[in-house]
C-alpha positions as CSV (number, residue, x, y, z in Angstrom):
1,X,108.3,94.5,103.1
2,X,106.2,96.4,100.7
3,X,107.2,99.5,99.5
4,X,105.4,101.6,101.2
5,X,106.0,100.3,104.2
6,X,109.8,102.3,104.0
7,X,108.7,105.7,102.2
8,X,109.2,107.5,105.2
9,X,112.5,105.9,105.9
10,X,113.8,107.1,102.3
11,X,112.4,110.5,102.6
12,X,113.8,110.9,106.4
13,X,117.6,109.7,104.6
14,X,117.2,112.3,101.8
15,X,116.1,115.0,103.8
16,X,118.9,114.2,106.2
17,X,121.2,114.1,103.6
18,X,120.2,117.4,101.7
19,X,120.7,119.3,105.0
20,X,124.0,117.8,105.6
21,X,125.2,118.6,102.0
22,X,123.9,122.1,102.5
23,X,126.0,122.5,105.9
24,X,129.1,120.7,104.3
25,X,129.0,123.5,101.3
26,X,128.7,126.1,103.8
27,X,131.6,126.5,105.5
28,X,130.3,126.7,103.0
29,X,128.6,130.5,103.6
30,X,125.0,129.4,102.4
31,X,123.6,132.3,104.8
32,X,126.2,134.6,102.6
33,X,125.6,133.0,99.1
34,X,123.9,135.6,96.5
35,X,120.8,133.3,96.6
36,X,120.6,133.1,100.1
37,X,120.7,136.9,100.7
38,X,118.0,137.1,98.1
39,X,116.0,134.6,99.8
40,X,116.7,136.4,103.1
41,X,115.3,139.6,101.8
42,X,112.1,138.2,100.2
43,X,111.1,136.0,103.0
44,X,113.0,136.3,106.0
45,X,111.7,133.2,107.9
46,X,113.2,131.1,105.4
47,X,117.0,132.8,106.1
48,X,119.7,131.1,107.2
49,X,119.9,131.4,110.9
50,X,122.9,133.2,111.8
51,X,123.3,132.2,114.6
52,X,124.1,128.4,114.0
53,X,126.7,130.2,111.3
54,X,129.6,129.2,113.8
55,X,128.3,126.1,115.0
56,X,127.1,124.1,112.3
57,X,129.1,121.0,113.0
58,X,126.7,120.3,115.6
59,X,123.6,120.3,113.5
60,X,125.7,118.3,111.0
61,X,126.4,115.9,113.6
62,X,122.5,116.1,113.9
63,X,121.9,115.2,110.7
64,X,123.9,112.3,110.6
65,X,122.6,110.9,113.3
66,X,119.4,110.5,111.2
67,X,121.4,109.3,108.3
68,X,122.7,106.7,110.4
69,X,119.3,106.0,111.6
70,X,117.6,105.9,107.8
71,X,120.6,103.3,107.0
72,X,119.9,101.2,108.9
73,X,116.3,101.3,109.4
74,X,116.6,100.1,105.8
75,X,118.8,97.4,106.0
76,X,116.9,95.8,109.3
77,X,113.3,96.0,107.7
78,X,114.3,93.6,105.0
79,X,114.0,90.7,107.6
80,X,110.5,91.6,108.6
81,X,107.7,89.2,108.3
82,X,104.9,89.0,106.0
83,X,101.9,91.0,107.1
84,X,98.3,89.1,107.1
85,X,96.5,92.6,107.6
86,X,97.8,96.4,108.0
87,X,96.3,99.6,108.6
88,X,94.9,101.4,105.5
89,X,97.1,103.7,102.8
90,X,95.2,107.0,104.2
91,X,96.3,106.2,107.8
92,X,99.9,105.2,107.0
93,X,100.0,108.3,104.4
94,X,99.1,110.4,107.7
95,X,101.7,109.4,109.5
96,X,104.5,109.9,107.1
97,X,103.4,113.4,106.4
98,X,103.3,114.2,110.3
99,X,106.4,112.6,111.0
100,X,108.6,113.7,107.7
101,X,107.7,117.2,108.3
102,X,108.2,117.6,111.8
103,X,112.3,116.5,110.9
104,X,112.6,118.8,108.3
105,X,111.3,121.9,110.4
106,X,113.4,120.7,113.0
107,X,116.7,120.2,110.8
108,X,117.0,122.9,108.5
109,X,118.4,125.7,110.0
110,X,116.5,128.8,108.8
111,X,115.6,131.7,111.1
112,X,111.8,130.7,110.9
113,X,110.1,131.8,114.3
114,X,113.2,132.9,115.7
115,X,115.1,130.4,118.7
116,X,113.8,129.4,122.2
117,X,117.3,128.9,123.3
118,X,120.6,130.5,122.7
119,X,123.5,129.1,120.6
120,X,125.7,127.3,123.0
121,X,127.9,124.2,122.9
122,X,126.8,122.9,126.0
123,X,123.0,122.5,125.2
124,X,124.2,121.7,121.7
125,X,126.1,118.8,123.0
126,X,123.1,117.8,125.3
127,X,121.1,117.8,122.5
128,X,123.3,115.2,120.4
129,X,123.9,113.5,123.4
130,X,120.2,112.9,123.7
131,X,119.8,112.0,119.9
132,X,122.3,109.6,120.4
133,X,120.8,107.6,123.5
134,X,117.4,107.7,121.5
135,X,118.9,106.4,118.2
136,X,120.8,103.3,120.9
137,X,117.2,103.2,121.9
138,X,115.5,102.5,118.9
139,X,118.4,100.3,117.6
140,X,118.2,98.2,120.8
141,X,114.4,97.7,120.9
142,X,114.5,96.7,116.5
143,X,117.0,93.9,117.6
144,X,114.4,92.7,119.6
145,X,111.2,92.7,117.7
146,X,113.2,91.1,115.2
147,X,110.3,89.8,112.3
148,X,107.6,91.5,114.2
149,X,108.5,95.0,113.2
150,X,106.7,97.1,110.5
151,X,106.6,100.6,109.8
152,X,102.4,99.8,109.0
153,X,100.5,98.8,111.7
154,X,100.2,95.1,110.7
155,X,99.5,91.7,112.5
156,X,102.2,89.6,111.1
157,X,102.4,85.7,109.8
158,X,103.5,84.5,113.6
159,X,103.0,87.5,115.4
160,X,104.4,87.1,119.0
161,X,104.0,89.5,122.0
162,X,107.6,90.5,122.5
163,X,108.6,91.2,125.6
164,X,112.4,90.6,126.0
165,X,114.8,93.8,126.2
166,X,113.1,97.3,126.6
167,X,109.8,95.6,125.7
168,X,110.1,94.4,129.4
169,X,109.5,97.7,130.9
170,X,107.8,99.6,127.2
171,X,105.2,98.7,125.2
172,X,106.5,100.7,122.6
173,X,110.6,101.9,123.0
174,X,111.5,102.4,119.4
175,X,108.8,105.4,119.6
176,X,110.7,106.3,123.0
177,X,114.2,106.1,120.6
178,X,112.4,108.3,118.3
179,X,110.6,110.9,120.1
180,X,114.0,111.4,121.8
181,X,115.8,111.9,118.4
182,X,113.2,114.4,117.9
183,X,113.8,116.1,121.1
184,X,117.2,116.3,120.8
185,X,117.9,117.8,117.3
186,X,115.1,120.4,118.9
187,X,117.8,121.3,121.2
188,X,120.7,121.3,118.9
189,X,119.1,123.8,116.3
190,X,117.5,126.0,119.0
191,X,114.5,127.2,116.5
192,X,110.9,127.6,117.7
193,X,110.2,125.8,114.2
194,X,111.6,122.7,115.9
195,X,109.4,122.5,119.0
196,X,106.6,123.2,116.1
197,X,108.3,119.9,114.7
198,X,108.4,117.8,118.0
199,X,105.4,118.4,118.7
200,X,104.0,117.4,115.4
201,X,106.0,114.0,116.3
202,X,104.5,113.6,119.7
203,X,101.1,113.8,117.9
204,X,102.1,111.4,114.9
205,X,102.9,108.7,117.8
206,X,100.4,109.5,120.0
207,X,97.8,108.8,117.1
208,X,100.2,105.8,116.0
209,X,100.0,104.4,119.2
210,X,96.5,104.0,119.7
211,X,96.0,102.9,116.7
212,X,98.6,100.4,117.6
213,X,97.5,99.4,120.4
214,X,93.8,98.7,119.6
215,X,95.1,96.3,116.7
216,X,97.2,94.3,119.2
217,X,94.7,93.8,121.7
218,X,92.1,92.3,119.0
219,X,95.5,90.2,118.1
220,X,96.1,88.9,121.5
221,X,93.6,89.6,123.4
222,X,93.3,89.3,127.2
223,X,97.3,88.4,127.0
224,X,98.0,92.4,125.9
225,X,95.6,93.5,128.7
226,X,98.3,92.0,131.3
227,X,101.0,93.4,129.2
228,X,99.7,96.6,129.3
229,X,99.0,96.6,133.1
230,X,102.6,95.7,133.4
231,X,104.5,98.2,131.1
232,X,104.3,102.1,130.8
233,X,103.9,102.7,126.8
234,X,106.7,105.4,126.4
235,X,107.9,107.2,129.3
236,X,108.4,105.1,132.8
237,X,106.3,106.2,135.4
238,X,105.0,109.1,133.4
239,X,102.9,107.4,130.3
């Protein structure tokens, strides 16, 4: 695995990690700090949101989760195949400035646009719980693809047409996993900034996966064609 192929997994594990640092401190009373009342009165989008003062374990827990997800994102790409062709810098570099920017609008917790949802531990919870099936997700459908992954879009030595697991019923279920990460930290931190951030994923895959998907079918050919008559690429029944 080249280097570049797991920038956006290191950025994705510091950003995670600054936030969750900045929320540990906070108890920490960042949104009470001298420097964050002077940033607050400058430029008030970038305040601490108040109102996620009293439940910031949950957007810790948020956090994590895409700690946890970095971690071992890292760990599983080291067994990845050698690529014989891959998409170019420009286009990866695209996608790892959509997709890095739409977690940190969606994680940091500043007042930004303001919140489409109130502060409650029920949605809060819904939102983590949601995180959480989309991190099993993207965990579950790695295992599978095994060697085949990449973080480029790459034909690898051996390539196979995987389709044991979730790659029975999705063409592509790790961007399921993540979309539903993005989703769900939307609904933990409330902020209008984080829809802003979701939907800059939605786009980020959407691209991805036509680019994707184009690359496969010149690999397999008439074989993908069945596969995609067969599978739904994200969403069963939906898209």
């Amino acid at each position: 695995m080249t280097k570049k192929t797991n920038t956006w997994l290191k950025w994705a594990i510091v950003g995670a990690a600054v936030v969750a640092v900045r929320l540990v401190k906070a108890k920490l009373g960042w949104g009470n700090s001298a420097l964050g009342a002077e940033i607050g009165a400058h430029f008030p989008a970038l305040a601490f949101d108040k109102a996620l003062e009293t439940h910031r374990e949950f957007v810790l827990a948020a956090a994590v989760g895409w700690l946890l997800f970095g971690i071992y994102w890292e760990f599983a790409a080291r067994n990845a195949a050698a690529a014989v062709s891959s998409e170019s810098r420009v286009s990866r570099g695209i996608h790892v400035f959509l997709t890095n920017v739409a977690l940190l609008l969606e994680i940091t917790p500043i007042r930004g646009l303001g919140r489409f949802s109130p502060v409650h531990d029920r949605i809060m919870i819904a939102g983590l719980a949601v995180e959480a099936m989309g991190l099993w997700l993207a965990i579950w459908a790695r295992r599978h693809l095994g060697q085949n992954w990449s973080g480029e879009i790459t034909i690898k030595v051996d390539h196979q047409l995987i389709r044991s697991g979730p790659y029975g019923l999705l063409r592509h279920p790790i961007y399921t996993g993540l979309l539903a990460m993005y989703a769900g930290t939307a609904l933990v931190t409330g902020e209008w900034l984080a829809i802003i951030g979701l939907a800059m994923s939605v786009f980020a895959y959407w691209r991805k996966i036509r680019l994707e998907e184009a690359n496969l079918k010149m690999a397999f050919g008439a074989d993908y064609d069945a596969y995609r008559r067969e599978t739904w690429a994200l969403v069963p029944g939906f898209y």
